[in-house]
C-alpha positions as CSV (number, residue, x, y, z in Angstrom):
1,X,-22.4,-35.8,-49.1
2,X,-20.4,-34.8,-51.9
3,X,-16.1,-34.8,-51.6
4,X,-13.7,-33.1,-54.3
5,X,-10.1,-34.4,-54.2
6,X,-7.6,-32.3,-55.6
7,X,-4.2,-33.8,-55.6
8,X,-3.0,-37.3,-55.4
9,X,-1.6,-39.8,-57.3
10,X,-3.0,-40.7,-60.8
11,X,-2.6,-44.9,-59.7
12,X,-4.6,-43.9,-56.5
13,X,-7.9,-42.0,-58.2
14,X,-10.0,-45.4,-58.2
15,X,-9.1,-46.2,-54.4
16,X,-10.2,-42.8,-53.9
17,X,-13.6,-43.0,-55.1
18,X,-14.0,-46.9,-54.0
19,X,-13.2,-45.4,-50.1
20,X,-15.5,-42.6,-49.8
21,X,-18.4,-45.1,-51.6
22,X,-17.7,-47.2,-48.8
23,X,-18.9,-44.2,-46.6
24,X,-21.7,-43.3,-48.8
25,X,-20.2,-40.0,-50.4
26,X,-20.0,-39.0,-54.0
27,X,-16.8,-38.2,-55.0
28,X,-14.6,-36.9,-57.5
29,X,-11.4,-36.4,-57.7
30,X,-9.3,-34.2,-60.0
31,X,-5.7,-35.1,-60.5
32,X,-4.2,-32.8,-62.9
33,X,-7.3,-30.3,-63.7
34,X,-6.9,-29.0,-67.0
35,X,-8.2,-25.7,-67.5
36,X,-10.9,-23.8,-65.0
37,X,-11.1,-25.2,-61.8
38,X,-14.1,-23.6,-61.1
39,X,-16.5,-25.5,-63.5
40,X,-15.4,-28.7,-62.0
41,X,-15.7,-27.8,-58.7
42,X,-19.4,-27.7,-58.8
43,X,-21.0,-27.3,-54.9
44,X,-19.4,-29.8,-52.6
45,X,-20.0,-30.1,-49.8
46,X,-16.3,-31.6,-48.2
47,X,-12.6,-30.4,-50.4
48,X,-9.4,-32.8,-49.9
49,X,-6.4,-31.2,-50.8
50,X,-3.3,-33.6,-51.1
51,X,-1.1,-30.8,-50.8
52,X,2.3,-32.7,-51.3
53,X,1.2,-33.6,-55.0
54,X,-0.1,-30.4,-56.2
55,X,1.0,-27.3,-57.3
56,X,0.7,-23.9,-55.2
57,X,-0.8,-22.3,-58.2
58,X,-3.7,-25.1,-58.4
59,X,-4.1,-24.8,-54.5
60,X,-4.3,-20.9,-54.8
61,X,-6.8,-20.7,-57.9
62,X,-8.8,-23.4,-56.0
63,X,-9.1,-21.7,-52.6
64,X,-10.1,-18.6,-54.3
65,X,-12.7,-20.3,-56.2
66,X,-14.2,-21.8,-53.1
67,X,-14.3,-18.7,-50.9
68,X,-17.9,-17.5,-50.2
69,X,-18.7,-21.3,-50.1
70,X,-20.6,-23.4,-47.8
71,X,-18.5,-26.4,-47.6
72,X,-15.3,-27.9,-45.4
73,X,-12.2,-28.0,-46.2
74,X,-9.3,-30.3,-45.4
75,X,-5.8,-30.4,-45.9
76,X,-3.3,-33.4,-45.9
77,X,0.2,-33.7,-46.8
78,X,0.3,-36.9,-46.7
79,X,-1.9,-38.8,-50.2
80,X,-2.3,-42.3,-48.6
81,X,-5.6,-43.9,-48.2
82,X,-5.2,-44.1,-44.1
83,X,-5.4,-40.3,-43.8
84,X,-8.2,-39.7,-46.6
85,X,-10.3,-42.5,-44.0
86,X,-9.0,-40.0,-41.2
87,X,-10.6,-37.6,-43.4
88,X,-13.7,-39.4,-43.7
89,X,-14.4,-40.6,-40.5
90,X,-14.0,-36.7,-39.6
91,X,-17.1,-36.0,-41.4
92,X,-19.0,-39.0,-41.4
């Protein structure tokens, strides 16, 4: 399974990945996307959105870029490793 992570904190990224290795995904996670969100996106197959450290703009042109997709999408306030697990264990 591939996960996106938009959001987060920048000290967090490499806990990011490490967790959802640790459940077999492939991950990547975009902090601070510069430019078109759309070419990084690529086809997941799960989307994270930290929505406490990201901008509404970035969570707009993101959702709009993912409509007419086949993937899940989930949405925490909260950045912390203990509810991307949450996350995880959702979908695992």
């Amino acid at each position: 399974m591939s996960v996106v992570i938009l959001g987060g904190n920048e000290c967090m990224e490499r806990n990011y990945k490490s967790l959802c290795l640790e459940f077999k995904h492939d991950a990547k996670v975009l902090i601070k996307p510069t430019g078109g969100v759309k070419k990084k996106l690529g086809s997941p197959d799960l989307v994270v959105f930290f929505t406490n450290c990201m901008s509404h703009k970035m969570l707009h042109g993101a959702m709009s870029e993912l409509r007419g997709q086949n993937c899940y999408i989930e949405h925490c306030t909260s950045s912390s490793i203990s509810a991307l697990r949450k996350v995880l264990e959702k979908y695992a």
